[in-house]
N, C-alpha and C positions, 0 to 999 in steps of 0.2 A: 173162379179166378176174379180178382178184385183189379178193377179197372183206376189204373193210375194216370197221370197224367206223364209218368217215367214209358208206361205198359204202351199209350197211344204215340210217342215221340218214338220210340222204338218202332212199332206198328208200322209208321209212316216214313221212318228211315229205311228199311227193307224194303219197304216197297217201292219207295225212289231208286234204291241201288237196282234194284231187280230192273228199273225202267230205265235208266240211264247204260246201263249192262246191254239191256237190248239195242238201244238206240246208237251205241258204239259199236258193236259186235255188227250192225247194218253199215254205218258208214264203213268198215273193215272191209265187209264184203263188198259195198262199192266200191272201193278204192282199188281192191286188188283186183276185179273187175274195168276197172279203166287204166290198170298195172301205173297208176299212177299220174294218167294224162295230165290231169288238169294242174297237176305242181309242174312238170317238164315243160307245157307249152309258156308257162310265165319267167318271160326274163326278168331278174331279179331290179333292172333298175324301172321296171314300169309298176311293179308294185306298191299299191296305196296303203297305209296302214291304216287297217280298218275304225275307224273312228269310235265307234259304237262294242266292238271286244273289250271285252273286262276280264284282267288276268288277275289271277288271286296271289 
């Protein structure tokens, strides 16, 4: 197999989705684990918007 620079971009895409997958699939299970706590205990005017989130 001839190694591209398409063959490693690819390579490295899978392998982030597989790490991102897990790393969602955990916050899941916490969240259903805390059935939610930590959004119900914040009332929505004390909320800061987090300064540093970057939405795409």
């Amino acid at each position: 197999m001839k190694i591209t620079n398409e063959t490693i971009s690819h390579t490295v895409l899978n392998k982030f989705d597989k790490e991102l997958k897990a790393i969602l699939l955990h916050d899941l299970k916490q969240f259903r684990k805390s059935q939610g706590q930590f959004l119900r205990n914040t009332s929505s005017s004390k909320q800061v918007p987090d300064q540093n989130l970057m939405v795409a």
